[in-house]
PyMOL commands that place a pseudoatom at each C-alpha (Angstrom):
pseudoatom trace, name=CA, resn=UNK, resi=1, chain=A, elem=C, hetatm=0, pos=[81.635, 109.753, 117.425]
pseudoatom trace, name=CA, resn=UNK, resi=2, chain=A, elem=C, hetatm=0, pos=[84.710, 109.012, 119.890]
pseudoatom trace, name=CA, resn=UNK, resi=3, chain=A, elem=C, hetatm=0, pos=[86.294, 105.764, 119.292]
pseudoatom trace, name=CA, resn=UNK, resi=4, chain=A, elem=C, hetatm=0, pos=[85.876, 105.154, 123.278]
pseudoatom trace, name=CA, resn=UNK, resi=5, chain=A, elem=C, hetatm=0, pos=[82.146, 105.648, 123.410]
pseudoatom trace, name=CA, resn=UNK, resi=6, chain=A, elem=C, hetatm=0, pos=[80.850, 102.468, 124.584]
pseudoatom trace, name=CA, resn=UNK, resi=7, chain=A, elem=C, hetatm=0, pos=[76.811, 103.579, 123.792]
pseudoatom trace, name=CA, resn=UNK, resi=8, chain=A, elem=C, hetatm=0, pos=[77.961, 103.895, 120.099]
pseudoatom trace, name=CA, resn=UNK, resi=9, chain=A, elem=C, hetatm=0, pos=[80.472, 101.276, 119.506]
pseudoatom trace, name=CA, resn=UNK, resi=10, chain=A, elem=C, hetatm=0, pos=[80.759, 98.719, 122.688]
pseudoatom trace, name=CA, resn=UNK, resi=11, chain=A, elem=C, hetatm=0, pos=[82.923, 96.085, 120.823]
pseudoatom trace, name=CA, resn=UNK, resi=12, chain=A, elem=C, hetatm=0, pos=[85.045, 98.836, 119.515]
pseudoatom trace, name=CA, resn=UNK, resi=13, chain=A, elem=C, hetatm=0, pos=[85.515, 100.881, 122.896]
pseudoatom trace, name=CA, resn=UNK, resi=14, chain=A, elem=C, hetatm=0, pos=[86.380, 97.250, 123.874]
pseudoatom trace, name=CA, resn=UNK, resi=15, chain=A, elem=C, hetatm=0, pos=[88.998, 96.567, 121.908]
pseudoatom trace, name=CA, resn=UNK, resi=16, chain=A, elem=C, hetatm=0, pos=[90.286, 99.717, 122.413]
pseudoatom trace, name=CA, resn=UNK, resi=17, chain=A, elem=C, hetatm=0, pos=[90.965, 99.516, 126.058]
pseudoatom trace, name=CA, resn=UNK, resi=18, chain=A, elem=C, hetatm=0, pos=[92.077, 96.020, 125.610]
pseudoatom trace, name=CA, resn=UNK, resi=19, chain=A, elem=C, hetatm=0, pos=[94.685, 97.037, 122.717]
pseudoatom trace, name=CA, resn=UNK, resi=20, chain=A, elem=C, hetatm=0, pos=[94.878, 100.321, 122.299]
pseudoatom trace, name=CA, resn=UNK, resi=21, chain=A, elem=C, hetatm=0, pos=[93.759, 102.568, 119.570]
pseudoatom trace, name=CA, resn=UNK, resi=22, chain=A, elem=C, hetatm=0, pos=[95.296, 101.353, 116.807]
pseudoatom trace, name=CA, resn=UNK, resi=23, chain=A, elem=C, hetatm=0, pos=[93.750, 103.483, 113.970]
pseudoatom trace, name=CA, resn=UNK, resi=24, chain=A, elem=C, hetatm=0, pos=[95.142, 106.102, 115.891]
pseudoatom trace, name=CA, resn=UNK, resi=25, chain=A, elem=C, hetatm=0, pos=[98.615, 105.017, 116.431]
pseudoatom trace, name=CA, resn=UNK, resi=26, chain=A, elem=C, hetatm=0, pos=[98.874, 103.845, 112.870]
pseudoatom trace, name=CA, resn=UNK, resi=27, chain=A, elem=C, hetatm=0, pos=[97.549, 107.322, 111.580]
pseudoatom trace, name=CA, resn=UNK, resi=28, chain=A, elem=C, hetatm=0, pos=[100.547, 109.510, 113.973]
pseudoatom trace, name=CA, resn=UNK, resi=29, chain=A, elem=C, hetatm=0, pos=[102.961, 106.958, 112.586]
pseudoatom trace, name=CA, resn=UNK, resi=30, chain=A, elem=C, hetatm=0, pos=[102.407, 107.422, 109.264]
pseudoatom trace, name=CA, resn=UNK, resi=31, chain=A, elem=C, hetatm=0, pos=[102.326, 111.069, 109.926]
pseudoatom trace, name=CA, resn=UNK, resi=32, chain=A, elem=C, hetatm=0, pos=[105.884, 111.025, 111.417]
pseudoatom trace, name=CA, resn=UNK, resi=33, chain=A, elem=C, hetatm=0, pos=[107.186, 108.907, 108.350]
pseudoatom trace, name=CA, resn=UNK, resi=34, chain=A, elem=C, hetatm=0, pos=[105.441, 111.834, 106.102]
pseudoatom trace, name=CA, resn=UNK, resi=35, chain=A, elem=C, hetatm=0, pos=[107.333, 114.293, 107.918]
pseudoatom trace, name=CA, resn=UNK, resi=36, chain=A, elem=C, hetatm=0, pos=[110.377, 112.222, 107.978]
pseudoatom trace, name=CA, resn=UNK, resi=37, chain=A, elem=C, hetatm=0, pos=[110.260, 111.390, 104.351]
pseudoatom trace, name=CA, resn=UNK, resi=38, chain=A, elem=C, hetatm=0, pos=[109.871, 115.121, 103.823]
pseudoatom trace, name=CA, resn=UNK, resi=39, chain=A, elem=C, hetatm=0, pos=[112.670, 116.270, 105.456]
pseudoatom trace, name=CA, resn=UNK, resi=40, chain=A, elem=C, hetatm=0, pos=[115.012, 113.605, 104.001]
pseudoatom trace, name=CA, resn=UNK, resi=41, chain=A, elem=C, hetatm=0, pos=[114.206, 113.833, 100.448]
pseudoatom trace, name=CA, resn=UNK, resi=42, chain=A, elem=C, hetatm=0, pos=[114.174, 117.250, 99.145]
pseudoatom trace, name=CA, resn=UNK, resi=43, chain=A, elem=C, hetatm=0, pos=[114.388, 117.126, 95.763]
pseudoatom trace, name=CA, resn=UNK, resi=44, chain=A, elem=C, hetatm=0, pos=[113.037, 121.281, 95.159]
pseudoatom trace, name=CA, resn=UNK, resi=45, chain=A, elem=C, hetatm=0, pos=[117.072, 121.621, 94.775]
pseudoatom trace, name=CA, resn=UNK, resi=46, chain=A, elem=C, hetatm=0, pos=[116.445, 119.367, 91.408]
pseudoatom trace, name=CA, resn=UNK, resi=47, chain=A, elem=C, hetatm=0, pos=[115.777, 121.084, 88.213]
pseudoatom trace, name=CA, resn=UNK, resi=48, chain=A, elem=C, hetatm=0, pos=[115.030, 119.137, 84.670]
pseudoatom trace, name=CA, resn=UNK, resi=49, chain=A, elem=C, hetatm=0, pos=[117.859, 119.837, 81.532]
pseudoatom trace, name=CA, resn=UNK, resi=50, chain=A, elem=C, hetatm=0, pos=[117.399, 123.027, 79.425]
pseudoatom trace, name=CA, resn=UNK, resi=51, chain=A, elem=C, hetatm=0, pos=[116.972, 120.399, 76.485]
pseudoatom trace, name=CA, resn=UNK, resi=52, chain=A, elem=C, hetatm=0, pos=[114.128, 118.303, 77.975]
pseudoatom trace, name=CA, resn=UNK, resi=53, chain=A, elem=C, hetatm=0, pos=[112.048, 121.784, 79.075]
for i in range(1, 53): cmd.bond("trace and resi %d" % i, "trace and resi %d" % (i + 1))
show_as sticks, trace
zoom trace
């Protein structure tokens, strides 16, 4: 179902043109933080002591 069909969903297509998707913009945000996170924090570099192995 698209989030803008108004046969499926009226009061959701109408919150959507009144203030945007937000699902949506919430999901590509938390996407970019993912890939921000991921580039920022590589710890593949870290290895665990001899001893604790």
């Amino acid at each position: 179902m698209s989030f803008a069909d108004s046969t499926e969903a009226p009061i959701y297509a109408g919150l959507v043109e009144e203030q945007g998707d937000v699902p949506a913009e919430v999901r590509r945000v938390a996407e970019e933080t993912l890939r921000e996170v991921d580039r920022v924090l590589d710890f593949s570099s870290m290895r665990r002591p001899a001893a604790v192995r």
